[in-house]
N, C-alpha and C positions, 0 to 999 in steps of 0.2 A: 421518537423511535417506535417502532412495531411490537406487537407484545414477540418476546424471544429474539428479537432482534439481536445480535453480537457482531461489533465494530470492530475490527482491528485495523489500524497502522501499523506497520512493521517492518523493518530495515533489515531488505533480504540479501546484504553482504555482499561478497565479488566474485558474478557468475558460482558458477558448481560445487566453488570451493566449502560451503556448508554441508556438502554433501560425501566430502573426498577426506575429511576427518584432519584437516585443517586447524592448527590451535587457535590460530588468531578469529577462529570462528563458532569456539567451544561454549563462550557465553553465549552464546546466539541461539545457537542447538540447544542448549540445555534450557534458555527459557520457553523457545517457542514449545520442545518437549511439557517443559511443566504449566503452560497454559492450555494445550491440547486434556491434558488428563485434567484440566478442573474446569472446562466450561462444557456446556452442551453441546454432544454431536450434531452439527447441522444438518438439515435438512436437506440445503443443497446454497452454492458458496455464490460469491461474485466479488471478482477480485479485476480493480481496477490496479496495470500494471506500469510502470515508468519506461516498459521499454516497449510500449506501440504509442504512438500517438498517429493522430489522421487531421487530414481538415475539417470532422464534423466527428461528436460523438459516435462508436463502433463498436457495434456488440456481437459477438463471437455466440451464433445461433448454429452451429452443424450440430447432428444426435452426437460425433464421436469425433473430437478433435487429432488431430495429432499433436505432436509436441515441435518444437520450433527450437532450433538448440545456437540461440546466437551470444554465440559468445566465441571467442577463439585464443588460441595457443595455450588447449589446457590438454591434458593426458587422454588419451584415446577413449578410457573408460567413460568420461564423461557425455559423450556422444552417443553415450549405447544408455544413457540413464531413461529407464519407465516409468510410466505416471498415467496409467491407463485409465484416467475418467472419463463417465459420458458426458458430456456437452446437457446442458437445459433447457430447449429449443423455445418452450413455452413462456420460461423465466426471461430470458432475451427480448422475447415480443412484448412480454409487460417493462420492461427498463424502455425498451421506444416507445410505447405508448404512452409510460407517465413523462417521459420527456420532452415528446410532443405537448402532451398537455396545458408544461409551463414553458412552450414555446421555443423550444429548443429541436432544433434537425437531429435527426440523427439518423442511420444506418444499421441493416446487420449484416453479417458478412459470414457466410455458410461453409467457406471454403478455409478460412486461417486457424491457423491452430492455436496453439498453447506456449506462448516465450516460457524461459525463465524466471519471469515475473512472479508469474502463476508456481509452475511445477516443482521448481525448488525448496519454497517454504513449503507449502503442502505434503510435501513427501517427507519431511518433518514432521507435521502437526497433522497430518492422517495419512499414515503410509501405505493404508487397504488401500487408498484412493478410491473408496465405493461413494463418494459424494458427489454426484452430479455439480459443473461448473461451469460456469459462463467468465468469458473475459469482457470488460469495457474499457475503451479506449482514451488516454488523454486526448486533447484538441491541440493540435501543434501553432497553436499563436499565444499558449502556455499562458491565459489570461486568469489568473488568481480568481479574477471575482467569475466570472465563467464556471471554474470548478467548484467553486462553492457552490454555485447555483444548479448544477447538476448535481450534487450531494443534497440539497437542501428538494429538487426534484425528484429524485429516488424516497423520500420522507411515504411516498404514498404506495410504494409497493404494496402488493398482498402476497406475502407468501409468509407462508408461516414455516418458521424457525430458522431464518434466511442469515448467512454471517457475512455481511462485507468485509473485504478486506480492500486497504491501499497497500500496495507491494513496492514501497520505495527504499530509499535512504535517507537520516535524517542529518547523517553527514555525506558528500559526493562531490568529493573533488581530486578526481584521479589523478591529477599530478602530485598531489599533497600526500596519496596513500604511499608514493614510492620513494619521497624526496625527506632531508632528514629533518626531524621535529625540533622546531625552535621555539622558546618561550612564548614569540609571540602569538607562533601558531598553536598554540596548546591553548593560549586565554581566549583565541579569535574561537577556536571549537566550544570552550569551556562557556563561553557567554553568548554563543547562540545558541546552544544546547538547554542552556539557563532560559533562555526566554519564551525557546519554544515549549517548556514545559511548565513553563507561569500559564502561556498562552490558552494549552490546550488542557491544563487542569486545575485552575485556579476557578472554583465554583463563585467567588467575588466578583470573579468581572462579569459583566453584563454581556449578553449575546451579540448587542453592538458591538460593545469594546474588543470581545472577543474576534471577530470575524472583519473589523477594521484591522486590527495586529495581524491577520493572516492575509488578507488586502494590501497590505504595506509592506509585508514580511521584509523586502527590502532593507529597510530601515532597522532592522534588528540587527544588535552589536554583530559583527563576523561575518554576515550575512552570504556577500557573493564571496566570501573564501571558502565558506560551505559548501555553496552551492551556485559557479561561475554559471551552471545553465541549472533551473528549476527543475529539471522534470522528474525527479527523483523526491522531489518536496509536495507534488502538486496532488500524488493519492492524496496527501494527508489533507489539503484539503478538500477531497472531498468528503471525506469521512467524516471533518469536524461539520460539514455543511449538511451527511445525513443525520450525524447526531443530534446538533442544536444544541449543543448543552457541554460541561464540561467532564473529560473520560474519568473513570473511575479506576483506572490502574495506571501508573507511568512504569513502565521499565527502563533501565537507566544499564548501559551496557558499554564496553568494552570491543570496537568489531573492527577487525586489521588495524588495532592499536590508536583506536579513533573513540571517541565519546562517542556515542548512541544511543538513540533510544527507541521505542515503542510504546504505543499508547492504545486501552482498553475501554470499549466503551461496555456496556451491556445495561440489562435492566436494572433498578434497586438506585440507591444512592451512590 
């Protein structure tokens, strides 16, 4: 990691409803709240989101984005929601150029805005929105070791006091958020929730072991009732692929009646 560098993973709940005062979305708000007020303001953000993906790595270079509001059959307000940061232009051009480096295509795209992905946690966790922001885009052939490899490719930015973020869910399985909870779906949540927090915070395992268990994710108890499609699992790894290392906060949450969590990396032990 970079000196100042600050990692987030973080499981940004169902479209706007974090925003619209939501219960089943109060632990959510009130951590991301209480992690904003105790890390360092950044510099300027880069938030890889679960809801773009493209056929080649895509980073969101315009000075002034707009916002991108995909989501639907939610209350009128929510369509009128603000989140006026400027874009990064420069910071953009360095994420393709270190990704070229380690041989990776990639793209910027001047003209897309800002999903959900992005603008909803943030307007949370810094609601001036004076932090200049870049999006990066998942690859839609959703290849596990690919997004490591773009996290573990981003290791060489230079920007100083720069905050990644992965913008997913670490549970996502919308038919399960609306269908009634049965034992067994409570243990299939309860023991991939378990592993993916052995995974990405047990300082024991070895960097191998680590990043083969996110290579396989599959394989972990509950796995595709978590998560029937990945893309919602795939920020995280790139987060653990720019950290290297095991995070140093787990959050363990609560989010539309579902086990969650998010995970911190930053400098120190």
């Amino acid at each position: 990691m970079n000196k100042n560098q600050q990692i987030l993973f973080l499981s940004h709940g169902g479209g706007p409803l974090p925003l619209l005062g939501d219960p089943s979305h109060s632990a959510m708000v009130r951590c991301l709240k209480n992690l904003a007020a105790s890390v360092q303001k950044p510099s300027a953000i880069l938030v890889v989101s679960a809801h773009w993906e493209e056929s080649m790595p895509t980073v969101t270079s315009g000075p002034n984005p707009s916002l991108i509001y995909d989501y639907y059959g939610f209350p009128e307000e929510s369509y009128h929601i603000a989140y006026p940061c400027q874009g990064e232009p420069l910071l953009a051009e360095s994420v393709q150029e270190q990704l070229a480096l380690a041989g990776i295509r990639s793209q910027l795209d001047d003209k897309r805005g800002f999903d959900h992905g992005l603008f909803v946690p943030l307007k949370i966790l810094f609601p001036e929105a004076d932090i200049p922001c870049i999006q990066l885009s998942l690859v839609n052939n959703l290849d596990p070791v690919l997004h490591v490899r773009i996290g573990e490719a981003l290791r060489a930015l230079d920007f100083e006091n720069l905050m990644v973020i992965g913008s997913g869910f670490s549970f996502h399985n919308l038919r399960a958020f609306f269908s009634p909870e049965t034992e067994d779906a409570k243990l299939m949540n309860a023991s991939f929730e378990a592993w993916l927090k052995e995974t990405c915070s047990n300082p024991a395992l070895s960097e191998e072991t680590r990043m083969q268990r996110l290579f396989e994710w599959e394989k972990a108890p509950g796995a595709r009732y978590c998560h029937p499609r990945e893309e919602h699992l795939l920020p995280l790894h790139v987060c653990s692929g720019l950290a290297g290392r095991a995070c140093n906060q787990v959050f363990e949450l609560q989010i539309l009646e579902k086990q969650s969590s998010m995970f911190f990396w930053s400098e120190g032990p």
